[in-house]
N, CA, C and O atoms as CSV, one atom per row, in Angstrom:
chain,resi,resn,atom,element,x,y,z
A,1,UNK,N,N,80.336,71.320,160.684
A,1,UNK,CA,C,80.772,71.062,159.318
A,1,UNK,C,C,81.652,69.813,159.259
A,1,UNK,O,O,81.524,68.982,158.360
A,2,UNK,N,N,82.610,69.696,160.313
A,2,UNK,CA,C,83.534,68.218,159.801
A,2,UNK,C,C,82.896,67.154,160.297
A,2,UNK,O,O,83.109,66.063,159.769
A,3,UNK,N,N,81.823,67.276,161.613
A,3,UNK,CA,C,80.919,66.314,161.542
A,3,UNK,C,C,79.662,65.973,160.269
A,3,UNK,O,O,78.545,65.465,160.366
A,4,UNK,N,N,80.165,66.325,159.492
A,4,UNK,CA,C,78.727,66.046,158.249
A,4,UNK,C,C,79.943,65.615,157.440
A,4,UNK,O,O,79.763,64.600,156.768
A,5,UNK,N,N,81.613,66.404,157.344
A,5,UNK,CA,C,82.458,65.242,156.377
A,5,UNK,C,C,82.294,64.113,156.769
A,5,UNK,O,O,81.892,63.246,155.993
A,6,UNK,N,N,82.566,63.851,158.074
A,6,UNK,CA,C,82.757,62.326,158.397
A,6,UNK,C,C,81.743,61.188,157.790
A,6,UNK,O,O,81.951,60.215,157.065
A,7,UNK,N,N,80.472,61.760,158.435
A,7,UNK,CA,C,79.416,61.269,157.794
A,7,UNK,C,C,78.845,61.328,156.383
A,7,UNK,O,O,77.840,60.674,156.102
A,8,UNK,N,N,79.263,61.846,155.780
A,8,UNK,CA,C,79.418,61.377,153.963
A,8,UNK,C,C,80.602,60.550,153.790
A,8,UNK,O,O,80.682,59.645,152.959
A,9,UNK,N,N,81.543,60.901,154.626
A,9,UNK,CA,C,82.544,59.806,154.437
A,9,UNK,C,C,82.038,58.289,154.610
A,9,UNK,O,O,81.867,57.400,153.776
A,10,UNK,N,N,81.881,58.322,155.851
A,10,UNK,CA,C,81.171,56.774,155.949
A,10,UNK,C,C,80.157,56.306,155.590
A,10,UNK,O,O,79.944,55.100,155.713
A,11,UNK,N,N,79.155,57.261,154.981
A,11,UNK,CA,C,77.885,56.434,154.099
A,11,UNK,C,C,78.376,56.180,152.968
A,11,UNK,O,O,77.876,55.247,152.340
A,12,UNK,N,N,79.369,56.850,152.448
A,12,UNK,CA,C,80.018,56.915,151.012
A,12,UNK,C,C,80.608,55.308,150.924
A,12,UNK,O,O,80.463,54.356,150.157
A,13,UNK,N,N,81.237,55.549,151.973
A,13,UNK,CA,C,81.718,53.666,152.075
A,13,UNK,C,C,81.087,52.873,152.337
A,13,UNK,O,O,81.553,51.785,151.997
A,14,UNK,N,N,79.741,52.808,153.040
A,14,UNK,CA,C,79.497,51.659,153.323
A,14,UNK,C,C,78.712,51.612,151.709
A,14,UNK,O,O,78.634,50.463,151.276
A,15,UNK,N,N,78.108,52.744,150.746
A,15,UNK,CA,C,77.302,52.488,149.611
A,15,UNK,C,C,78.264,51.886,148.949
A,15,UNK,O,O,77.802,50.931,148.324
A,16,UNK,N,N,79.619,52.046,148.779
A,16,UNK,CA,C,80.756,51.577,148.126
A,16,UNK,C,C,80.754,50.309,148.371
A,16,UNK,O,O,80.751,49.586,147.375
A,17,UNK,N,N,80.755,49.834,149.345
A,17,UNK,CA,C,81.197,48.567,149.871
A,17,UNK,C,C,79.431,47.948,149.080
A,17,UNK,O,O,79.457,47.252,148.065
A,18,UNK,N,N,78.397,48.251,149.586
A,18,UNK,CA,C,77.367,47.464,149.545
A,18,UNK,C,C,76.848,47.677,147.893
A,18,UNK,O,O,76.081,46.791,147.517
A,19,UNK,N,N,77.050,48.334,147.265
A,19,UNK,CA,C,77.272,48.404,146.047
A,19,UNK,C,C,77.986,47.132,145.240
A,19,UNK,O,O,77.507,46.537,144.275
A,20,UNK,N,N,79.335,46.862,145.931
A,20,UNK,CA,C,79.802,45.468,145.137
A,20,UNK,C,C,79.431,44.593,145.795
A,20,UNK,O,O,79.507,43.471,145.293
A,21,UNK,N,N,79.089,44.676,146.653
A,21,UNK,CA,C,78.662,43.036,147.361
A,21,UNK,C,C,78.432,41.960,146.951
A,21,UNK,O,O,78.907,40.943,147.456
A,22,UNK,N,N,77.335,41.981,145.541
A,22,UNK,CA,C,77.100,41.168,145.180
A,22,UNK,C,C,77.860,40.054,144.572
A,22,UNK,O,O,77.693,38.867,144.855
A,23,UNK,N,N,78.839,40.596,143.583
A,23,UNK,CA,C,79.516,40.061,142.829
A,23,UNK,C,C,80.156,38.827,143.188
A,23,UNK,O,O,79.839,37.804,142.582
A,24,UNK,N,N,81.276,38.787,144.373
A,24,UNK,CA,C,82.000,38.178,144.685
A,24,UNK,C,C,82.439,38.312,146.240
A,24,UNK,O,O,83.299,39.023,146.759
A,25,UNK,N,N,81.540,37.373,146.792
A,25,UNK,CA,C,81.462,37.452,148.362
A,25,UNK,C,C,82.745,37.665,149.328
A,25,UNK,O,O,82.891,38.874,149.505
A,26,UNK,N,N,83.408,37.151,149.792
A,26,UNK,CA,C,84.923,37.274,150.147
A,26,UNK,C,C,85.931,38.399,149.901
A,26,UNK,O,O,86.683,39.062,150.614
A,27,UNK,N,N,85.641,38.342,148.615
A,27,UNK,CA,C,86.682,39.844,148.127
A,27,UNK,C,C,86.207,40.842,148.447
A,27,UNK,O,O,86.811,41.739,149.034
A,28,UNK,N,N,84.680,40.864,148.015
A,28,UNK,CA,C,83.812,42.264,148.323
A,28,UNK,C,C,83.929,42.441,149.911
A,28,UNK,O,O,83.917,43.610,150.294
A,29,UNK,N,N,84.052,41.334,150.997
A,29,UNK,CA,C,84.003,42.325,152.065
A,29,UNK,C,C,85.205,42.555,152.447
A,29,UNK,O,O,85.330,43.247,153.457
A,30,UNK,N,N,86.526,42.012,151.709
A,30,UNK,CA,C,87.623,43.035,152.223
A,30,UNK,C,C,87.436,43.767,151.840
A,30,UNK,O,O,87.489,44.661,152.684
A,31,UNK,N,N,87.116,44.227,150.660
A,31,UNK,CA,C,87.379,45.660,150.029
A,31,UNK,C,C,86.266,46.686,151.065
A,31,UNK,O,O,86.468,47.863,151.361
A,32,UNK,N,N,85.211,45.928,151.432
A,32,UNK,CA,C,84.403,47.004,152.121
A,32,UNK,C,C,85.308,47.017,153.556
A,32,UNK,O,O,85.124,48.030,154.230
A,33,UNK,N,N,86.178,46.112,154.063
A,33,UNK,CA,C,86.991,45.977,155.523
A,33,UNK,C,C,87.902,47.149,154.803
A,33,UNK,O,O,87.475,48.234,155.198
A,34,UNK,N,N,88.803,47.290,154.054
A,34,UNK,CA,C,89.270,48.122,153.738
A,34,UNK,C,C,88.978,49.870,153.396
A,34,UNK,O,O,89.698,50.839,153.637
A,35,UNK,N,N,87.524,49.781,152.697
A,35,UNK,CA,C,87.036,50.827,153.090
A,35,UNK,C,C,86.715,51.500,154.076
A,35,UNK,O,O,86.271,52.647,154.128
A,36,UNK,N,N,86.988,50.637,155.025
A,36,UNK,CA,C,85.957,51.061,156.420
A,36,UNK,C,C,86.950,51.708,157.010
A,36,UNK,O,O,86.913,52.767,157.636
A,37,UNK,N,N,88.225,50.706,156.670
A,37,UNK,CA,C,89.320,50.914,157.266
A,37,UNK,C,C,89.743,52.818,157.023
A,37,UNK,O,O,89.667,53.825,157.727
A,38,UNK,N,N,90.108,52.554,155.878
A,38,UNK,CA,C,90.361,53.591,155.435
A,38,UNK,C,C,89.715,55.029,155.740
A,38,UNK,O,O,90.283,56.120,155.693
A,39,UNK,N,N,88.342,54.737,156.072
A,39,UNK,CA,C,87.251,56.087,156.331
A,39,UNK,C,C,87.846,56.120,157.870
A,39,UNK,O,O,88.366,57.212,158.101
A,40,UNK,N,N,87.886,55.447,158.687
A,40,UNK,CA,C,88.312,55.302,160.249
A,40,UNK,C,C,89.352,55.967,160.093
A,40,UNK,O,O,89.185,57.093,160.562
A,41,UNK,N,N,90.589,55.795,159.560
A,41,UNK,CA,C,91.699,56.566,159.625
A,41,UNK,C,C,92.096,57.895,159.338
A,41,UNK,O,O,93.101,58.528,159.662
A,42,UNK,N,N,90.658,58.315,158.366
A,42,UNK,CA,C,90.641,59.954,158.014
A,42,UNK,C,C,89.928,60.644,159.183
A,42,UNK,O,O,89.966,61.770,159.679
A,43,UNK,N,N,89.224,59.439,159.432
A,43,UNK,CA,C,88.581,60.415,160.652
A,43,UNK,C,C,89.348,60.683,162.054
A,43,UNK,O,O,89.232,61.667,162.783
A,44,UNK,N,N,90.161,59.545,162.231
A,44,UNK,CA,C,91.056,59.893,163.532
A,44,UNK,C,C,92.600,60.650,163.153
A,44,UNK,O,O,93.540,60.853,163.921
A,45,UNK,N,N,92.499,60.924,161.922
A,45,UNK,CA,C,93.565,61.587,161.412
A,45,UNK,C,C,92.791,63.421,161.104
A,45,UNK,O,O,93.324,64.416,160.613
A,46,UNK,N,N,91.451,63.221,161.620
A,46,UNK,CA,C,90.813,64.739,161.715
A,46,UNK,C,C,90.630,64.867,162.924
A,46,UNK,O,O,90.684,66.008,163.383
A,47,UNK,N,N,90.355,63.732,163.817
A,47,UNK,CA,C,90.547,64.429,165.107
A,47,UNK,C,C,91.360,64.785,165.887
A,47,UNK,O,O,91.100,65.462,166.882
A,48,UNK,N,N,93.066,64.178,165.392
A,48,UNK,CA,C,93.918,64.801,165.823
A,48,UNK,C,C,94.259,65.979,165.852
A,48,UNK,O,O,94.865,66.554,166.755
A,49,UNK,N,N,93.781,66.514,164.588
A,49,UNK,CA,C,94.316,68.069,163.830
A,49,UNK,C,C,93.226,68.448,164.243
A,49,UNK,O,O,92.960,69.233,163.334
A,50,UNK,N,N,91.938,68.526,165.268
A,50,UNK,CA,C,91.415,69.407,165.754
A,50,UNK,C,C,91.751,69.397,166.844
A,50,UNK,O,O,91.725,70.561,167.246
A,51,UNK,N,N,92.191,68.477,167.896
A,51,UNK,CA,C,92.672,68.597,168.703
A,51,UNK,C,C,94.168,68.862,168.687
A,51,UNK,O,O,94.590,68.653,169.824
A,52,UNK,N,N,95.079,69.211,167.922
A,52,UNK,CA,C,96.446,70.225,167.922
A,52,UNK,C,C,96.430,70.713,167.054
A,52,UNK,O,O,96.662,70.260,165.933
A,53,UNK,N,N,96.050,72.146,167.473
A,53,UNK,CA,C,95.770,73.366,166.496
A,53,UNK,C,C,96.876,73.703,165.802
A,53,UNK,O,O,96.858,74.342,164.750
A,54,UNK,N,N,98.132,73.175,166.518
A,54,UNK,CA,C,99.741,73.847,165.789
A,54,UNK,C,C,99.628,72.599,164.385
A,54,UNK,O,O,100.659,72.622,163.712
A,55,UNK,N,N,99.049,72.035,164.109
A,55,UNK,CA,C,99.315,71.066,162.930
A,55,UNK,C,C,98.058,71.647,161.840
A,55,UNK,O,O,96.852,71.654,162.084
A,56,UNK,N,N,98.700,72.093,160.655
A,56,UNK,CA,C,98.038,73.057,159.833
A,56,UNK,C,C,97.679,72.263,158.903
A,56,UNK,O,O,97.136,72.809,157.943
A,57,UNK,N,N,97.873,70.494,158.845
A,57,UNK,CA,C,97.489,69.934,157.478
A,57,UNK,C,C,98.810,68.854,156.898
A,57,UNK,O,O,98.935,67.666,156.601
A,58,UNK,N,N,99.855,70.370,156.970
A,58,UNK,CA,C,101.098,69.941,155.889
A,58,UNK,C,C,101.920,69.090,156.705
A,58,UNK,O,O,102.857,68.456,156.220
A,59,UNK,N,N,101.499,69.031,158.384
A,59,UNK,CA,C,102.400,68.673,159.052
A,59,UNK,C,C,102.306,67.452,159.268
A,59,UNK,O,O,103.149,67.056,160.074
A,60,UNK,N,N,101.292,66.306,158.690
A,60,UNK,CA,C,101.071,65.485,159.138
A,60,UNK,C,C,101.359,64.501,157.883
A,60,UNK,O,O,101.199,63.286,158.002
């Protein structure tokens, strides 16, 4: 199951990102660097909390 979040997470972003692309070259790929960013950090911020079971969520 949190392997299929991850992965809606990151198709979600890259459609996000490739979705504006067009518009405005430069900006659009920070915002997609930023998205990416951002999906990377939920995900290593889920693998911590599966790997230390004493952290319930609130603790982080």
């Amino acid at each position: 199951m949190k392997h299929n979040k991850k992965k809606v997470a990151f198709l979600l972003s890259i459609f996000i990102g490739l979705s504006s692309f067009g518009d405005d070259g430069l900006s659009n790929v920070r915002k997609y660097k930023e998205i990416l960013d951002k999906s990377y950090n939920l995900i290593n911020l889920d693998n911590v909390r599966q790997n230390n079971p004493e952290i319930d969520g609130n603790g982080v």
